[in-house]
N, CA, C and O of each residue as an XYZ file, in Angstrom:
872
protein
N       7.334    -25.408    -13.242
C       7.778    -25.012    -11.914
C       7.032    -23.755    -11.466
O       6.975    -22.764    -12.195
N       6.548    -23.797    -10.442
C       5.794    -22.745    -10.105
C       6.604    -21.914     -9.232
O       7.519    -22.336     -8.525
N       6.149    -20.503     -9.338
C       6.751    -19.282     -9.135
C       7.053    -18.914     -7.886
O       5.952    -19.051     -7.353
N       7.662    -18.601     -7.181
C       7.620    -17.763     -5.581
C       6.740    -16.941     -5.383
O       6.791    -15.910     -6.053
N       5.693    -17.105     -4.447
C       4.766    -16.018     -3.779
C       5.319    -14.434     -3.592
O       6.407    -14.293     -3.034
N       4.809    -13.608     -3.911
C       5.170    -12.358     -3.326
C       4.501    -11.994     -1.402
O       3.430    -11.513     -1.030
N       5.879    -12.558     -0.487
C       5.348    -12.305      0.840
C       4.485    -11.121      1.091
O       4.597    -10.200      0.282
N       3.594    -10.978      2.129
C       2.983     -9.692      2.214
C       2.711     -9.646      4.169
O       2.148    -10.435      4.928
N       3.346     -8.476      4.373
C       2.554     -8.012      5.855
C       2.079     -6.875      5.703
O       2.455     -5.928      5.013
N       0.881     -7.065      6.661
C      -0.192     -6.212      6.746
C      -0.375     -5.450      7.956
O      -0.811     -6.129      8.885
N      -0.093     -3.809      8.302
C       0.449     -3.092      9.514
C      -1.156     -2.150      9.629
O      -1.425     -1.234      8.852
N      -1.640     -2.392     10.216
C      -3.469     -1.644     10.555
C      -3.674     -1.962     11.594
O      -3.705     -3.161     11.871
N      -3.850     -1.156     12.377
C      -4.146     -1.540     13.598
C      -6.003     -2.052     13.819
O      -6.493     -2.475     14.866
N      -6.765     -1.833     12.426
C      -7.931     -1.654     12.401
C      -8.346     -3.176     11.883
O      -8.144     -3.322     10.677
N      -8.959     -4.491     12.657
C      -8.768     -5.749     12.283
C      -9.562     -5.836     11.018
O      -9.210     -6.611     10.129
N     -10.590     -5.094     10.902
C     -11.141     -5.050      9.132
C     -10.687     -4.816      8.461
O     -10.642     -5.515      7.449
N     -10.085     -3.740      8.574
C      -8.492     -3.344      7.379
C      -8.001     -4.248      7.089
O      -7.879     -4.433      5.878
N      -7.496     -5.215      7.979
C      -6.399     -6.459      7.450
C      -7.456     -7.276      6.974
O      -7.296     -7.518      5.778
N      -8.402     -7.756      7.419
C      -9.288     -8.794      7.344
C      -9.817     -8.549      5.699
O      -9.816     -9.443      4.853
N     -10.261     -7.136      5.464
C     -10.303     -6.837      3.790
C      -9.046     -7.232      3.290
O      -8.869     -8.377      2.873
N      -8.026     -6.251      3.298
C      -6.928     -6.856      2.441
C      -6.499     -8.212      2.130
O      -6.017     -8.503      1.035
N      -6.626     -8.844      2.846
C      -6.506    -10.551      3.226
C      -7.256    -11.056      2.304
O      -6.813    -11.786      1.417
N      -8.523    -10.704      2.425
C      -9.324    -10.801      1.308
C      -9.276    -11.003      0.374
O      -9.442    -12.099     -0.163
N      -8.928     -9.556     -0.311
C      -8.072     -9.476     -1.895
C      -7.527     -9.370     -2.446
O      -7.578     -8.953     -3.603
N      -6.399     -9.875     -1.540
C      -5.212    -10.729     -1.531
C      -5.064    -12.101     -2.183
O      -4.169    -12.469     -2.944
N      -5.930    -12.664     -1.815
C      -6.045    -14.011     -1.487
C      -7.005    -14.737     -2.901
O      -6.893    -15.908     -3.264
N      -7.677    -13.983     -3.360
C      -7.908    -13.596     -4.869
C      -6.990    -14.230     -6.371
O      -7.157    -14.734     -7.482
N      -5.862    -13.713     -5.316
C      -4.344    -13.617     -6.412
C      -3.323    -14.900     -6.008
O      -2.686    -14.560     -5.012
N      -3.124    -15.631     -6.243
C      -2.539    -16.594     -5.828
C      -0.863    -16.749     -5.747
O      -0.067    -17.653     -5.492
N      -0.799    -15.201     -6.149
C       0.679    -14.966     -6.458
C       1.318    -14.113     -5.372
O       2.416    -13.556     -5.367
N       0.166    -14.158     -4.270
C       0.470    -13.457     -2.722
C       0.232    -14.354     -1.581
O      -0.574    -15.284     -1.605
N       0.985    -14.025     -0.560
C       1.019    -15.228      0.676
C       0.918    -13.727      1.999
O       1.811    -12.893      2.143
N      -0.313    -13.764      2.734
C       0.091    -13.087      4.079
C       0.608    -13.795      4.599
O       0.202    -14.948      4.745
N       2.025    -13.203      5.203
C       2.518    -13.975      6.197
C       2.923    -13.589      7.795
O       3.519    -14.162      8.707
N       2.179    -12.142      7.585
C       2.294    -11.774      9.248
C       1.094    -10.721      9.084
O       0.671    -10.323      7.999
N       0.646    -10.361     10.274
C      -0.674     -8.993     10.464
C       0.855     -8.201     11.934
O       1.757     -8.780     12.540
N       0.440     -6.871     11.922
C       0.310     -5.576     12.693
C      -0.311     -5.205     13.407
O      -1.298     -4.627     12.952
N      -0.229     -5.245     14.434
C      -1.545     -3.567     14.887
C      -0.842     -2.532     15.807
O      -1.355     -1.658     16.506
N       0.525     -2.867     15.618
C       1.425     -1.325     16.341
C       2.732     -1.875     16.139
O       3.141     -3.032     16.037
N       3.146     -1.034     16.115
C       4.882     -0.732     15.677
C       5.657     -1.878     16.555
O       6.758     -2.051     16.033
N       5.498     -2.658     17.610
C       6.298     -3.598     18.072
C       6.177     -4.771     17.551
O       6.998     -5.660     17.326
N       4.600     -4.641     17.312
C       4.614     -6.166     16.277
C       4.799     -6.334     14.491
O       4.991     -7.336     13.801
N       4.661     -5.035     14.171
C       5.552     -4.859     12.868
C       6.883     -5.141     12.807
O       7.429     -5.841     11.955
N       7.357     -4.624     13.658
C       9.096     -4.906     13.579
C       9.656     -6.283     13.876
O      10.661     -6.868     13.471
N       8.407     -6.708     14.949
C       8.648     -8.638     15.008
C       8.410     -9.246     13.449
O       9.041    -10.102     12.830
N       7.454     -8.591     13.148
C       7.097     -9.287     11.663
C       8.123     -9.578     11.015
O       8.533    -10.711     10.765
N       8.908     -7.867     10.504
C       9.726     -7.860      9.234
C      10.723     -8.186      9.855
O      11.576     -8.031      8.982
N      11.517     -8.701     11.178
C      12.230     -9.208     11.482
C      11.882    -10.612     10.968
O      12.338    -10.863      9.852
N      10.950    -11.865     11.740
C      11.091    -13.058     11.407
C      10.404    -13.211      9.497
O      10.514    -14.300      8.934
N       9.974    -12.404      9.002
C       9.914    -12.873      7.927
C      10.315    -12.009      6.472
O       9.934    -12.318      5.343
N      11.136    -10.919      6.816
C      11.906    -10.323      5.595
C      10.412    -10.110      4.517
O      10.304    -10.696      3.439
N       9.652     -9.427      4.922
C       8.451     -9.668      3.574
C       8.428     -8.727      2.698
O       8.306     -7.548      3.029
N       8.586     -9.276      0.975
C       8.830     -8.861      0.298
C       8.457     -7.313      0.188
O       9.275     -6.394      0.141
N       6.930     -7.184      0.155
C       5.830     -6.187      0.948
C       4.831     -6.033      1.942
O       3.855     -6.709      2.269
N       5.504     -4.589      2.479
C       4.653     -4.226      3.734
C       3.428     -3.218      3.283
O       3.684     -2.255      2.559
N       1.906     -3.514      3.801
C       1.157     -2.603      3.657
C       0.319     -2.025      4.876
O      -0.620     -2.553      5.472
N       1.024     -0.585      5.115
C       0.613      0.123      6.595
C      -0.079      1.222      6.088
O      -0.145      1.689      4.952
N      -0.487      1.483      6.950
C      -1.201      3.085      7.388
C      -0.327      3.357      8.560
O      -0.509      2.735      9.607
N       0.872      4.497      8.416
C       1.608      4.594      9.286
C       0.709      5.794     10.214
O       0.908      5.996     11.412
N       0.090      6.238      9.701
C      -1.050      7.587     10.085
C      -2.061      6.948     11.339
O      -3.257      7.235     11.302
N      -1.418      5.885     12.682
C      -2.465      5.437     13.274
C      -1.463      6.425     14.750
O      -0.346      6.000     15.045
N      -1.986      7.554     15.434
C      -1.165      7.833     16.864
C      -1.585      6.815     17.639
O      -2.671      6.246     17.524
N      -0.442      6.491     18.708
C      -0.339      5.299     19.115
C      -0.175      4.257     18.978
O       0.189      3.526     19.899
N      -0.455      3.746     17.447
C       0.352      2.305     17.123
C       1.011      2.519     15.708
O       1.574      1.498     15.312
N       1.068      3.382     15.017
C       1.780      3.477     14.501
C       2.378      5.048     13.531
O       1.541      5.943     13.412
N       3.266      5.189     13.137
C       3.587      6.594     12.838
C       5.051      6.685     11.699
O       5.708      5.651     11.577
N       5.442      7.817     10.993
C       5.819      7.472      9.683
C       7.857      6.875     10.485
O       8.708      6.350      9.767
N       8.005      7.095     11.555
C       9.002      6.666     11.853
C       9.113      5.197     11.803
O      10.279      4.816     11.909
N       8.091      4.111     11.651
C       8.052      3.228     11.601
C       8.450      2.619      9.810
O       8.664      1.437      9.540
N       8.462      3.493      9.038
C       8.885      3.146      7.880
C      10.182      2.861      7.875
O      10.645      1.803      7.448
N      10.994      4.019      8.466
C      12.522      3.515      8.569
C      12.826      2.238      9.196
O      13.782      1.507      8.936
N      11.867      2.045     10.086
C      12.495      0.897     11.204
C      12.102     -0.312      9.932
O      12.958     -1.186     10.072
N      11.244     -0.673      8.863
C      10.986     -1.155      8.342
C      12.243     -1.221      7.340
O      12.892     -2.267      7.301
N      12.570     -0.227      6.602
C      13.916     -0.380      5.728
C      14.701     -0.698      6.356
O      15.622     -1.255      5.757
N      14.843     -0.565      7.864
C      16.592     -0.820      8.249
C      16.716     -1.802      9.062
O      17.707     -1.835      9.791
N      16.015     -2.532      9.103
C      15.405     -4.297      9.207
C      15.137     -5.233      7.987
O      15.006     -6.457      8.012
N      15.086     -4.434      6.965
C      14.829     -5.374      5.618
C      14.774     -4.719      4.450
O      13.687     -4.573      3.889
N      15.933     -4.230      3.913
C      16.090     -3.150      2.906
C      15.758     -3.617      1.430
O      15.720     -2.931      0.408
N      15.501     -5.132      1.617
C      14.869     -5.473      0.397
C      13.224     -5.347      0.298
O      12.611     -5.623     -0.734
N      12.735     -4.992      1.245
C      11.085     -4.528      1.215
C      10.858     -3.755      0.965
O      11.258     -2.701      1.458
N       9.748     -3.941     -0.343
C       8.954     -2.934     -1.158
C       7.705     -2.244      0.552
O       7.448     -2.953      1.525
N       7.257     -0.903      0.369
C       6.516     -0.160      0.939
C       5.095      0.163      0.636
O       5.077      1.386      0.778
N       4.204     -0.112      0.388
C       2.715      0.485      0.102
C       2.015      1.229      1.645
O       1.673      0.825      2.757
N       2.078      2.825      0.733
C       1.256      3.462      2.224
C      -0.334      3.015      1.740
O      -0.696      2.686      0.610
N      -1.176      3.121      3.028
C      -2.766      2.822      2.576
C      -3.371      3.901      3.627
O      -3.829      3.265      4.577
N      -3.503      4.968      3.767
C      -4.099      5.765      4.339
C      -5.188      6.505      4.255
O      -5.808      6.510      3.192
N      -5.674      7.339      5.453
C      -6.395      8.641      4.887
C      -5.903      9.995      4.654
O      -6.395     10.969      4.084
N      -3.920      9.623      5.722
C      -4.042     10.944      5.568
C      -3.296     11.656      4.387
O      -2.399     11.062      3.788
N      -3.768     13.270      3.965
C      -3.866     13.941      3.077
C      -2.925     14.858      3.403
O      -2.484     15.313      2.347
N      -2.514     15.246      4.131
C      -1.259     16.353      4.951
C      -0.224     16.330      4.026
O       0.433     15.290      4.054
N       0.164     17.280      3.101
C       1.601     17.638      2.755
C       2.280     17.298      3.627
O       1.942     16.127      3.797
N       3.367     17.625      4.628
C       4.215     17.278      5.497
C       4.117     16.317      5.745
O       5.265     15.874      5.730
N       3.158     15.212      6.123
C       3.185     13.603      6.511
C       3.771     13.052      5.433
O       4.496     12.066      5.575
N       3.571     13.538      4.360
C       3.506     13.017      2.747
C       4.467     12.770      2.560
O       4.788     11.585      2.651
N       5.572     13.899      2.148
C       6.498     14.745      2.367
C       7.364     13.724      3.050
O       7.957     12.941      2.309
N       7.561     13.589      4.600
C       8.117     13.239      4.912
C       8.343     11.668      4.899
O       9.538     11.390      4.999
N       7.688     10.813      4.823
C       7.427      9.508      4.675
C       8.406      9.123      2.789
O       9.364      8.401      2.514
N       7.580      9.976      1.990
C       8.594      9.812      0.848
C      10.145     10.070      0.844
O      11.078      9.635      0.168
N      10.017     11.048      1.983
C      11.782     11.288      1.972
C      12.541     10.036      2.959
O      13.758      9.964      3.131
N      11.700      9.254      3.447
C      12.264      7.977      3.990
C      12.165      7.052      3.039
O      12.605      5.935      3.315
N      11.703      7.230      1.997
C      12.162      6.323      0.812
C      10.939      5.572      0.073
O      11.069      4.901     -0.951
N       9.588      5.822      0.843
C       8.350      5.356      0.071
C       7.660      6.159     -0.931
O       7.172      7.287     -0.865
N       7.757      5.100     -2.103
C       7.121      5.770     -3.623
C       6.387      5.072     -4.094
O       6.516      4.550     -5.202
N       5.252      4.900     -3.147
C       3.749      4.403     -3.053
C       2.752      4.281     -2.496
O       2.605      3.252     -1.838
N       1.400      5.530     -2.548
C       0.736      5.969     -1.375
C      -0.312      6.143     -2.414
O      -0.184      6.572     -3.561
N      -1.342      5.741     -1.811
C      -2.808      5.875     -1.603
C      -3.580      5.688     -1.170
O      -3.482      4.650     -0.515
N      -4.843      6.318     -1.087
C      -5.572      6.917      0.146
C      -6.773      5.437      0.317
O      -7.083      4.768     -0.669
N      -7.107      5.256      1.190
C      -8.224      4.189      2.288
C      -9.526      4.199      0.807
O     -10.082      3.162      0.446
N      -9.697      5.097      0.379
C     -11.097      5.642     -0.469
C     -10.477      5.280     -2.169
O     -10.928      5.887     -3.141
N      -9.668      4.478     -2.261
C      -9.430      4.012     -3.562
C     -10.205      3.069     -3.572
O     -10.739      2.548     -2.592
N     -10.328      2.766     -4.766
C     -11.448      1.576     -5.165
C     -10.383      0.148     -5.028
O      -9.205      0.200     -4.676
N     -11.169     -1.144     -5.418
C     -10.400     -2.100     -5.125
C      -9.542     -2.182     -6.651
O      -8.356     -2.504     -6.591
N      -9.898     -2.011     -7.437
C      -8.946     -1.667     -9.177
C      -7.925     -0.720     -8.648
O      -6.920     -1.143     -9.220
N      -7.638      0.023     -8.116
C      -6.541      0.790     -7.810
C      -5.780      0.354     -6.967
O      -4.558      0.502     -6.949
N      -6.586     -0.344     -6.037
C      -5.578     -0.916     -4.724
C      -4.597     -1.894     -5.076
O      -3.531     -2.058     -4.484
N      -5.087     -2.667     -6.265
C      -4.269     -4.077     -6.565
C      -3.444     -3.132     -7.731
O      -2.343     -3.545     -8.094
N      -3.973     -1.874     -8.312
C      -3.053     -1.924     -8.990
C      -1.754     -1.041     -8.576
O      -0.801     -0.871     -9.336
N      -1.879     -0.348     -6.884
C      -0.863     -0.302     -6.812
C       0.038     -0.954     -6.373
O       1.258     -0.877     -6.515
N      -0.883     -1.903     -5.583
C       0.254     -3.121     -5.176
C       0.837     -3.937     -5.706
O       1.728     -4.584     -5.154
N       0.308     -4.161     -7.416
C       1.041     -4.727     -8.154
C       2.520     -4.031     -8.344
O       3.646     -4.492     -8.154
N       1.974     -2.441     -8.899
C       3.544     -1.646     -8.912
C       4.465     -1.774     -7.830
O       5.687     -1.846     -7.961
N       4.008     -1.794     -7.054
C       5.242     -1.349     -5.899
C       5.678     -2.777     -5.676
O       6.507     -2.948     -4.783
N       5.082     -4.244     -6.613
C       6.215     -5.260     -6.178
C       6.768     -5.232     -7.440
O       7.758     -5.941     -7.618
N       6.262     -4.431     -8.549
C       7.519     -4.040     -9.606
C       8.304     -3.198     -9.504
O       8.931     -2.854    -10.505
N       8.561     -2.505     -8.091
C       9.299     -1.230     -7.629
C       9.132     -0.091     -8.508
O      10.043      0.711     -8.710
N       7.875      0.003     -9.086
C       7.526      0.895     -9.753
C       6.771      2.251     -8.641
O       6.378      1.991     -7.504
N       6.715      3.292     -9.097
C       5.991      4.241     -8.996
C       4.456      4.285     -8.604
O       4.053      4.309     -9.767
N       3.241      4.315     -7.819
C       2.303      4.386     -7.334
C       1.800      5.522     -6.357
O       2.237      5.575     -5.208
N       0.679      6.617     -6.933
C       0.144      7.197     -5.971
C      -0.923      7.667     -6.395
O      -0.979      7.904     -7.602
N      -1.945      7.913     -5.661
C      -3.060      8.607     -6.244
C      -3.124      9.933     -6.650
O      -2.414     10.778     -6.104
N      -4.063     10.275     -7.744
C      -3.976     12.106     -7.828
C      -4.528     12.938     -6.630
O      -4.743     14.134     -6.829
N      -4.796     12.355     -5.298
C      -5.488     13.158     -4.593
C      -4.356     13.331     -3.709
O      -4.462     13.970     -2.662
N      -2.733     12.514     -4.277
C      -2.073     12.512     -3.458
C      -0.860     13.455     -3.980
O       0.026     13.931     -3.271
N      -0.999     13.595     -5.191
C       0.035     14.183     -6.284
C      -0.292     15.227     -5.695
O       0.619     15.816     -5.112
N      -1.930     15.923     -5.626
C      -2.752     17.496     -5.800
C      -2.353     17.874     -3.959
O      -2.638     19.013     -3.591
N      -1.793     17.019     -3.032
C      -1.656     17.033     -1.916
C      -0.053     17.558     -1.807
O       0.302     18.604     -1.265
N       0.859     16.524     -2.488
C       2.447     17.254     -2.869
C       2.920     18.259     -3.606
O       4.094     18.631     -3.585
N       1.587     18.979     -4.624
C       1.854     19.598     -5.068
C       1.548     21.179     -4.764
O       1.901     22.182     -5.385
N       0.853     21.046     -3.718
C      -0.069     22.144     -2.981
C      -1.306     22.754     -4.173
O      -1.525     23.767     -4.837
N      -1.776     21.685     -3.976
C      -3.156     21.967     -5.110
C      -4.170     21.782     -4.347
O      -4.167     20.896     -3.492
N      -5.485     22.827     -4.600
C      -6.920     23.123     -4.504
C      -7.567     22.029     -5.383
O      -7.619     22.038     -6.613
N      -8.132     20.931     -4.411
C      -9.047     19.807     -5.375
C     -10.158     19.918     -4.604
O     -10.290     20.481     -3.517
N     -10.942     19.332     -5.264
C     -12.497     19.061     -4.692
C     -12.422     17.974     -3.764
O     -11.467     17.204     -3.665
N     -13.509     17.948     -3.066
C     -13.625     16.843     -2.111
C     -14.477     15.814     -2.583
O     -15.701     15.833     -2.453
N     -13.829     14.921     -3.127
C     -14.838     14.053     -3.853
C     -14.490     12.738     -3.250
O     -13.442     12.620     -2.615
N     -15.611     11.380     -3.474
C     -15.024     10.440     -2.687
C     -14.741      9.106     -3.500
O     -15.183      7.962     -3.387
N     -13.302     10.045     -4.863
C     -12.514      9.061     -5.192
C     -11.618      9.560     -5.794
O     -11.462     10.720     -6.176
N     -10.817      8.410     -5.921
C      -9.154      9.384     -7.047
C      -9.178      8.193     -7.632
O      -9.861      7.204     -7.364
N      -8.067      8.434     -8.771
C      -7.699      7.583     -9.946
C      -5.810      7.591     -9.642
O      -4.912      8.402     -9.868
N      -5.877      6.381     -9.099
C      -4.402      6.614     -9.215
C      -3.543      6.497     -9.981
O      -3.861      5.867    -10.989
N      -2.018      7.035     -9.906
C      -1.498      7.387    -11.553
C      -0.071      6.445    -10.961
O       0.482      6.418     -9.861
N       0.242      5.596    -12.488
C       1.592      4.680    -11.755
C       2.947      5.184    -12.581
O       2.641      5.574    -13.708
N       4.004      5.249    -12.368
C       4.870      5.767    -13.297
C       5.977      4.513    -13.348
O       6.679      4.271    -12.366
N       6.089      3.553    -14.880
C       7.075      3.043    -14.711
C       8.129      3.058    -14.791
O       8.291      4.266    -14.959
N       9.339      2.530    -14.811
C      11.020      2.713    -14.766
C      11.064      3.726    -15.872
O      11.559      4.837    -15.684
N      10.555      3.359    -17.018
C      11.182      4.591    -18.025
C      10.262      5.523    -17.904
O      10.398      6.098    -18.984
N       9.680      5.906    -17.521
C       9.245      7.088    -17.445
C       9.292      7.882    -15.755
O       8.688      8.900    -15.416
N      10.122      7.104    -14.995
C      10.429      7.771    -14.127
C      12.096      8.055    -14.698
O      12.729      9.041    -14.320
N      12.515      7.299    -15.402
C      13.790      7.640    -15.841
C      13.740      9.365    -16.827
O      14.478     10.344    -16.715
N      12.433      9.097    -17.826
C      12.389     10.294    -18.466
C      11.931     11.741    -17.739
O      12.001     12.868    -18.228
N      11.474     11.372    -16.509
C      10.752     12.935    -15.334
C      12.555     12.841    -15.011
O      12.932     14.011    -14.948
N      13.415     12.161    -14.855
C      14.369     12.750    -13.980
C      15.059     13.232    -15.334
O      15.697     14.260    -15.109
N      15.152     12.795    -16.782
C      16.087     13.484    -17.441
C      15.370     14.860    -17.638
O      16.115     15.831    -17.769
N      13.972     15.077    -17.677
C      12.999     16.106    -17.699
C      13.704     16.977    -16.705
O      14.287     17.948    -17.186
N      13.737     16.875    -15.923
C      13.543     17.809    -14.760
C      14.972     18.036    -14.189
O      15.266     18.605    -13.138
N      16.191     17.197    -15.549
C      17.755     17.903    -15.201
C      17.754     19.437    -16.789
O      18.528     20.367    -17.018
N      16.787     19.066    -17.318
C      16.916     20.169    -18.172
C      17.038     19.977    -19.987
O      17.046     20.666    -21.007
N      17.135     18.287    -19.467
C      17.295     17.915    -21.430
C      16.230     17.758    -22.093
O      15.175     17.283    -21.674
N      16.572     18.329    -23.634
C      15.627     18.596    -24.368
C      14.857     16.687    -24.606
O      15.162     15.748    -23.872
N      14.006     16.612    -25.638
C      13.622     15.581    -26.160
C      14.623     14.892    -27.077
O      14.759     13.669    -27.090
N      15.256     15.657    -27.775
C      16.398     15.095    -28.230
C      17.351     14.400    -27.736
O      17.775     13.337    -28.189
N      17.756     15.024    -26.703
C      19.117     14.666    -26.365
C      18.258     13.326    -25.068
O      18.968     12.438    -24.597
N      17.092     13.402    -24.772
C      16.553     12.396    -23.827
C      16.700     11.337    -25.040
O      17.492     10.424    -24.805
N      16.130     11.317    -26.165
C      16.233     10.267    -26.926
C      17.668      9.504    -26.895
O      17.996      8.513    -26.241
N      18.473     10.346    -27.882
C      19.875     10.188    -27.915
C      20.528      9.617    -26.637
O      21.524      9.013    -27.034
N      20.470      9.550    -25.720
C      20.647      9.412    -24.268
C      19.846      7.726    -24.329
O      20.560      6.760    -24.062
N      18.531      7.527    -24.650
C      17.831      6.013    -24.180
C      18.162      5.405    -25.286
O      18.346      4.200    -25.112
N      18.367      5.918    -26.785
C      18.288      5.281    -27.425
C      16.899      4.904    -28.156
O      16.623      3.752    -28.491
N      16.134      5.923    -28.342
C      14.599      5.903    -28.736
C      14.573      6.966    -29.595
O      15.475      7.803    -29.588
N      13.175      7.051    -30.696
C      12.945      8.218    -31.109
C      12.791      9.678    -30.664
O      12.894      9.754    -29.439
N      12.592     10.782    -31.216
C      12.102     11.655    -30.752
C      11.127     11.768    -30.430
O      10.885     12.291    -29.342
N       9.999     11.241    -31.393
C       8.876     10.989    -31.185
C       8.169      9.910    -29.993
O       7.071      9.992    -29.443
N       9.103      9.029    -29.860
C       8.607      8.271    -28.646
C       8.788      8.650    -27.385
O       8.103      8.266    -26.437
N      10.013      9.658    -27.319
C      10.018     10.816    -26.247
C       8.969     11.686    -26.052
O       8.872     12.177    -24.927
N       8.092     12.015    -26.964
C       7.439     13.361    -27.306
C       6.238     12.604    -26.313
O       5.638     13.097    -25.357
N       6.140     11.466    -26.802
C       4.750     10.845    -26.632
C       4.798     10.531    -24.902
O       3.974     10.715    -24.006
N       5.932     10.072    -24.929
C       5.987      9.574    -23.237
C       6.015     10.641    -22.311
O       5.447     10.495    -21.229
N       6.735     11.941    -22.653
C       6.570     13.143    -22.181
C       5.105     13.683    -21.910
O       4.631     13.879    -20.791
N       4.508     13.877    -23.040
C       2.564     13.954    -23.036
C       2.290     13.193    -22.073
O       1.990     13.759    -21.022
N       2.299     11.334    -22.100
C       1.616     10.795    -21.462
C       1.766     10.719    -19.677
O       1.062     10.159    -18.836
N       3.221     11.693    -19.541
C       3.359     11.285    -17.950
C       2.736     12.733    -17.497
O       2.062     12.561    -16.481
N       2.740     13.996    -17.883
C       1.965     14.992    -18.199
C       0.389     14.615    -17.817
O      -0.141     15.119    -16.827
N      -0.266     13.748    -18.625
C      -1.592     13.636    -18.444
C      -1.962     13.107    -17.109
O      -2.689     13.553    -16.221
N      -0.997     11.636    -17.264
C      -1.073     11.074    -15.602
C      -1.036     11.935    -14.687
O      -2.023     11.939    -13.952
N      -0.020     12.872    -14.412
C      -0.338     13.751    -13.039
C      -0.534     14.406    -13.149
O      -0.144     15.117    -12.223
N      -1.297     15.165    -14.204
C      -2.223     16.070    -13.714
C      -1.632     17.321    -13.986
O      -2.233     18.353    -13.687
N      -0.640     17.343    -14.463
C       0.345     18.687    -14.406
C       0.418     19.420    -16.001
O       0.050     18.675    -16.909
N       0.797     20.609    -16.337
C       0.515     21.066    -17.388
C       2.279     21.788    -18.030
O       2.656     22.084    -19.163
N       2.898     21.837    -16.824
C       3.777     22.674    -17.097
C       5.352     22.126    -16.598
O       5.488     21.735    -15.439
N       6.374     22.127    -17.431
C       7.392     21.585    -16.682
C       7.946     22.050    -15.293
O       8.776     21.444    -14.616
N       7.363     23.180    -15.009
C       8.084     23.583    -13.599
C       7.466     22.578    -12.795
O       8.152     21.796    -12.137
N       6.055     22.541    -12.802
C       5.462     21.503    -11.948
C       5.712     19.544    -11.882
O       5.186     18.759    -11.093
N       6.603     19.273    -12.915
C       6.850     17.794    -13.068
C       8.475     18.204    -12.288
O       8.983     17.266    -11.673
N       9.118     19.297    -12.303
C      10.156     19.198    -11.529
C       9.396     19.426    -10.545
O       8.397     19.329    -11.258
N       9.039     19.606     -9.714
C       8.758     20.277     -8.204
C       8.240     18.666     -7.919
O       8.820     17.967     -7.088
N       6.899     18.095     -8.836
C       6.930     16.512     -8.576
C       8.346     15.881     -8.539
O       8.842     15.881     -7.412
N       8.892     15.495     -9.247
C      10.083     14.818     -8.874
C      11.267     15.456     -8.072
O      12.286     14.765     -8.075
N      11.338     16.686     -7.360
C      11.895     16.656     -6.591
C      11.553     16.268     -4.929
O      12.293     16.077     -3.964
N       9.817     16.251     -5.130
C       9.168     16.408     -3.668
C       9.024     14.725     -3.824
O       8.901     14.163     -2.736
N       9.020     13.886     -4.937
C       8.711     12.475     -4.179
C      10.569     11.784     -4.387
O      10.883     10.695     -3.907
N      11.368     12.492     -5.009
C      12.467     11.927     -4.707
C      13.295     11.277     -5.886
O      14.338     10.623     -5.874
N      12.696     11.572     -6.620
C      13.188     11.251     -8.446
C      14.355     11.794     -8.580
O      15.396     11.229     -8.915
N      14.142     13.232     -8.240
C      15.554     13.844     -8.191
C      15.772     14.358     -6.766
O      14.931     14.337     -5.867
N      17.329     14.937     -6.674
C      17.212     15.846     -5.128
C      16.651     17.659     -5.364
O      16.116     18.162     -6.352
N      16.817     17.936     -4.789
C      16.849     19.321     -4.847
C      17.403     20.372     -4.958
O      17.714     20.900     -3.890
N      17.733     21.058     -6.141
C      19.682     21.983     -6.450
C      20.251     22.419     -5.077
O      21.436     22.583     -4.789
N      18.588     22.653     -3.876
C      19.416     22.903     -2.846
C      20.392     22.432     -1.736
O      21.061     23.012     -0.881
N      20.216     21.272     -2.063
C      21.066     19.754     -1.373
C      22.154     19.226     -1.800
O      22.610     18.222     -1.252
């Protein structure tokens, strides 16, 4: 018995944009486009007549589209996964778009290995963003180079940044999943390397700015 397609709409107002994605998309046989975008009235017709599993926008277009259009997207179809595909780099756009509930962004200048692999995550409701996007939330000085490596974080290890970043040791994170210490130790290192970060203040400030956790001040 063969499997259900993962639906996909595509929100760009730029017809090559879609016309690529479509592309390599279509690659994968385990994806169906079933609507295109090119401004916020015909997005919302979309995820109205077809509930699609995932939407992939560049909400960063003035005039056809903008990050208010994400909500209109959740609150039309709260079972749709989100992939941002942008250029833009702005803390505050960032920022705010994640606090509407998207935890998957990367930038136009990813390679095509990154693109599928974040779109694979985000239909595992996993974690997806690039480091040029982490070094962007985190208010970091990067070079201008013309590529990133994007970093994916899955369920347990977004589970272990939020026990991280309430204050528990490795121990008691173990004791808590039911794992070694050592397999704590290791998963701790390895989400560390992924973003780029060196220090626990900075994996809290990540998971409070994309939404892992709230903020003590809230």
């Amino acid at each position: 018995m063969q499997s259900l397609k993962t639906s996909v709409l595509l929100a760009d107002n730029h017809l090559l944009i879609r016309e690529g994605l479509k592309s390599m998309l279509a690659s994968d046989r385990s994806f169906n486009v079933v609507g295109e975008a090119a401004d916020s009235q015909e997005l919302a017709a979309g995820v109205r007549t077809h509930k699609p599993d995932l939407v992939i926008i560049d909400y960063s277009l003035p005039g056809f589209f903008s990050p208010e259009d994400i909500k209109v997207v959740y609150g039309l179809s709260s079972s749709t996964n989100i992939l941002v595909i942008t250029t833009n780099q702005n803390q505050n756009d960032i920022l705010k778009v994640l606090e509407y509930g998207v935890s998957n962004y990367i930038l136009k200048l990813c390679d095509k290995e990154e693109l599928m692999g974040a779109i694979y995550a985000t239909v595992k409701k996993e974690k997806f963003v690039c480091s040029k996007v982490i070094d962007a939330i985190l208010n970091k000085h990067f070079p201008q180079e013309d590529s990133c490596e994007g970093v994916s974080l899955s369920q347990r290890e977004v589970e272990i940044v939020e026990l991280i970043s309430k204050g528990f040791t490795n121990s008691r994170i173990a004791e808590k999943l039911f794992l070694s210490v050592h397999t704590i130790s290791t998963h701790r290192k390895n989400i560390l390397k992924k973003l780029g970060v060196n220090k626990s203040s900075e994996l809290v400030m990540y998971a409070i700015k994309t939404g892992i956790i709230e903020s003590p001040s809230n």
